[in-house]
C-alpha positions in Angstrom: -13.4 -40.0 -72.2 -9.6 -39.4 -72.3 -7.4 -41.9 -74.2 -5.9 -45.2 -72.1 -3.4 -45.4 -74.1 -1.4 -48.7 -74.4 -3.4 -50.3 -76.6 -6.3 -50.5 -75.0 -8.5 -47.7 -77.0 -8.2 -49.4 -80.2 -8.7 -52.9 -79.2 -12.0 -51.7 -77.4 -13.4 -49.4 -79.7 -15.8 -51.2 -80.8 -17.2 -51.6 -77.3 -16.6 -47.9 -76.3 -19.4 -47.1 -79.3 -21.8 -49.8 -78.0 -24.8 -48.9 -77.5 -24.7 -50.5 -74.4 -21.5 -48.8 -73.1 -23.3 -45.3 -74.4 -26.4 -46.5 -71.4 -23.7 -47.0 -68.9 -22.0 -43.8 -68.8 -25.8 -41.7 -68.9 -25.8 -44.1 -65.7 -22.6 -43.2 -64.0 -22.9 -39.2 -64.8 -26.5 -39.6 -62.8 -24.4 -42.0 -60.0 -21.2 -39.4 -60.1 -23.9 -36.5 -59.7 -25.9 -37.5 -56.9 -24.0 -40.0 -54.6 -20.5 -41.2 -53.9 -19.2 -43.4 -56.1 -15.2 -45.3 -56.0 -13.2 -45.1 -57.1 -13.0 -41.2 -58.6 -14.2 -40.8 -62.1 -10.7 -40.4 -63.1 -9.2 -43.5 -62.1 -11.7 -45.9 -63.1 -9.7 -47.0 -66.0 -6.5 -47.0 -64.0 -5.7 -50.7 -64.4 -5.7 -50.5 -68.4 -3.9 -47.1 -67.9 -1.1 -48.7 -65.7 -1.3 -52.2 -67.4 -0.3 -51.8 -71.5 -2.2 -54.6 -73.2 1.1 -56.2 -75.1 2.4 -56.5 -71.5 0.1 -58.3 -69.4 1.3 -61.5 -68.3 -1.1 -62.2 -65.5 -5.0 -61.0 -64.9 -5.7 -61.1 -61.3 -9.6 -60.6 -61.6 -12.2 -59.5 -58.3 -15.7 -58.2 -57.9 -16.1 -54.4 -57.8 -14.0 -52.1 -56.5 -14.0 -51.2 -52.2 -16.6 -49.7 -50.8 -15.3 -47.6 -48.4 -13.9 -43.8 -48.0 -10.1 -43.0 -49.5 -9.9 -46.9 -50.5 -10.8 -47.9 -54.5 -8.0 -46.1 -56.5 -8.8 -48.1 -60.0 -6.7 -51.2 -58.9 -8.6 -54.5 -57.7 -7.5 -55.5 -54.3 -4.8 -52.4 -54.4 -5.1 -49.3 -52.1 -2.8 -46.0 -51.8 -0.1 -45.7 -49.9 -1.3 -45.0 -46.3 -4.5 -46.3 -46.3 -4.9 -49.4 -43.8 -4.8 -52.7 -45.9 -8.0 -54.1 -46.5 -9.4 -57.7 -45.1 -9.0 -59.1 -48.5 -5.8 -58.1 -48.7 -4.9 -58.7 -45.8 -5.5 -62.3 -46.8 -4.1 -61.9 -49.8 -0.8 -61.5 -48.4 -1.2 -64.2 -45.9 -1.4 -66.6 -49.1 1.7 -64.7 -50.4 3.5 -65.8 -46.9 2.5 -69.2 -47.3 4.0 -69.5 -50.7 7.1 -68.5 -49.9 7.2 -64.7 -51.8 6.5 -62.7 -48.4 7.9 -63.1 -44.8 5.7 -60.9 -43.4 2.9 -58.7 -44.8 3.6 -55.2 -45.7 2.0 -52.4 -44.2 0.8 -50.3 -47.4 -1.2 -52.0 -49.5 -0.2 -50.6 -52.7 0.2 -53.0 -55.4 1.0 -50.1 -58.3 4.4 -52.3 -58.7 2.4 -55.4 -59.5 0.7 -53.5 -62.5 4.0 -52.5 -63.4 5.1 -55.8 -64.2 2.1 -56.9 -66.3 -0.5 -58.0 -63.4 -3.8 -56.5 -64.6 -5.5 -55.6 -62.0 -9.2 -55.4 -63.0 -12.5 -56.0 -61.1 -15.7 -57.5 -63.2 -17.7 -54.2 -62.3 -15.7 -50.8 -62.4 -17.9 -48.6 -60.1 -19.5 -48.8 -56.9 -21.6 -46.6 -54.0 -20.1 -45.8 -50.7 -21.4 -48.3 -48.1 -23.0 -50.9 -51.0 -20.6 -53.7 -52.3 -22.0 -55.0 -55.8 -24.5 -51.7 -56.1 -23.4 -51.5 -59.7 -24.3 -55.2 -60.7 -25.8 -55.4 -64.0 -25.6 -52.0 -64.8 -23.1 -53.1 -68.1 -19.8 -53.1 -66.7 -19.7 -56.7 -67.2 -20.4 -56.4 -71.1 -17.2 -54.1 -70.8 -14.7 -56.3 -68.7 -16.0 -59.4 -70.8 -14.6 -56.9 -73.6 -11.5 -56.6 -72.0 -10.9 -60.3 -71.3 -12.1 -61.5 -74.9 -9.7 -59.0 -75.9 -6.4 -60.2 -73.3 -7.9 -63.7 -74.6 -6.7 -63.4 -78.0 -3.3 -62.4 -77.3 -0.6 -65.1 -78.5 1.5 -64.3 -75.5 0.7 -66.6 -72.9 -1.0 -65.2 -69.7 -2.1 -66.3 -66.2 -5.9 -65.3 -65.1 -6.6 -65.7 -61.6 -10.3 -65.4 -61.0 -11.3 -65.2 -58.0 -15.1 -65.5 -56.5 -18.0 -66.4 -58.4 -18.5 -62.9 -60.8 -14.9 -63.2 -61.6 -15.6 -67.0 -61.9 -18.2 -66.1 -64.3 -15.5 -65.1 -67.1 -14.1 -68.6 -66.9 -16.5 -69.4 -70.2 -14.6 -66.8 -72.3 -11.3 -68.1 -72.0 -10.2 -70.5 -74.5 -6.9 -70.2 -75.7 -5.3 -73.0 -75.1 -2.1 -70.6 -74.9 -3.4 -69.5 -71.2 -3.2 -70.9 -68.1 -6.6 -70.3 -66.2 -6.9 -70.6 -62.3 -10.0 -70.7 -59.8 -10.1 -69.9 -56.5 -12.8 -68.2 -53.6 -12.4 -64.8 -53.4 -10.1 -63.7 -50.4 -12.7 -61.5 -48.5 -12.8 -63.1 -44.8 -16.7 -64.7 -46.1 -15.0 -67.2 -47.9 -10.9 -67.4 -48.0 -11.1 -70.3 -45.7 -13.0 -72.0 -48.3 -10.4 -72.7 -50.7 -8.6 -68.9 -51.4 -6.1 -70.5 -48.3 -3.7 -72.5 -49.8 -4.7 -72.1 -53.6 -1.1 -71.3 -54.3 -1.9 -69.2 -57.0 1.0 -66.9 -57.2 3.4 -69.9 -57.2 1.5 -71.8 -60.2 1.2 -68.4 -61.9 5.2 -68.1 -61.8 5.8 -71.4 -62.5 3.8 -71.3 -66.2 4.8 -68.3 -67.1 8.6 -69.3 -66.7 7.3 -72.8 -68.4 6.1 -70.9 -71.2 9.4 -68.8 -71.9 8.0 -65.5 -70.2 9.6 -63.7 -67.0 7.8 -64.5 -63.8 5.6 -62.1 -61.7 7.8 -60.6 -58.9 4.9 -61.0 -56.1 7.2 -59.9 -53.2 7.0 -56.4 -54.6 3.6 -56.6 -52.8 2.9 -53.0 -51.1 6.6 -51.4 -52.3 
């Protein structure tokens, strides 16, 4: 596997030599091999890669990556440039124009410049099959993202996570530095944003305890630039 970088290989080592982690990637050479899996090998760290670990201020954290042709690129919720935005993010963005930080939603659906600014964008699973949301359940991703949040965890800066749905919910039990600021919320897909995701105001409590705490807030209308 090729280096992160920014921070991230060191403060994971110890997981990358698991035993466990060893399992999971005899597993995904098999997947890789003999189906289609999102997002491409090579970007399935992307949100550690774009993210340095000293600067994440906020955790936004999902299920598993999309499902569908030309979508996953490594970033939860996030798609390239030119691809047409997803239902969850379509909703996503609604919530953004009801707190004020969008007018309108923005036609890409990149969200590069979130994880620019500190927004780690990470899933609880990594991988996925084309067609076949959660196919990579319980395969040991989740010992690895629990990794990467006990890790975030420590951190004395102070940092937002947004978890939303029930597998992201799930990490909730492994936060507990009282430095952080920890939010709940359904998961935006259109199953169950009506069920509380609407009207969450998230991004809005996000900003306004990170510029509580001293730290610059999350520029959320940079949504899609």
């Amino acid at each position: 596997m090729k280096p992160i970088g920014g921070g991230w290989d060191e403060a994971l080592k110890e997981t990358f030599e698991s035993e466990n982690y060893l399992q999971l990637r005899e597993f995904l050479k098999s997947e890789y091999r003999s189906r289609v899996i999102f997002p491409p090998m090579e970007d399935i760290y992307a949100a550690l890669r774009a993210t340095p670990l000293h600067e994440v201020r906020v955790v936004i954290l999902g299920q598993d990556p999309y499902h569908e042709p030309g979508q996953a690129h490594g970033l939860s919720f996030s798609v390239k440039k030119g691809c047409p935005v997803p239902p969850s993010l379509q909703n996503i963005y609604q919530e953004l124009i009801q707190e004020g930080f969008l007018s309108k939603a923005p036609e890409s659906g990149d969200l590069q410049k979130w994880a620019g600014q500190g927004v780690l964008l990470l899933n609880a699973v990594l991988t996925v099959r084309c067609h076949a949301a959660n196919s990579h359940k319980g395969k040991g991703w989740e010992e690895v993202t629990d990794a990467i949040i006990r890790v975030v965890n420590k951190t004395d800066q102070p940092v937002v996570f947004l978890l939303w749905g029930a597998n992201a919910g799930a990490k909730k039990q492994l936060l507990n530095n009282p430095k952080h600021l920890v939010l709940q919320a359904p998961h935006p897909s259109p199953l169950s944003a009506y069920r509380g995701f609407f009207g969450c105001g998230h991004f809005r409590k996000a900003n306004d305890f990170l510029s509580a705490s001293g730290v610059a807030p999350i520029r959320w209308e940079e949504a899609g630039l």
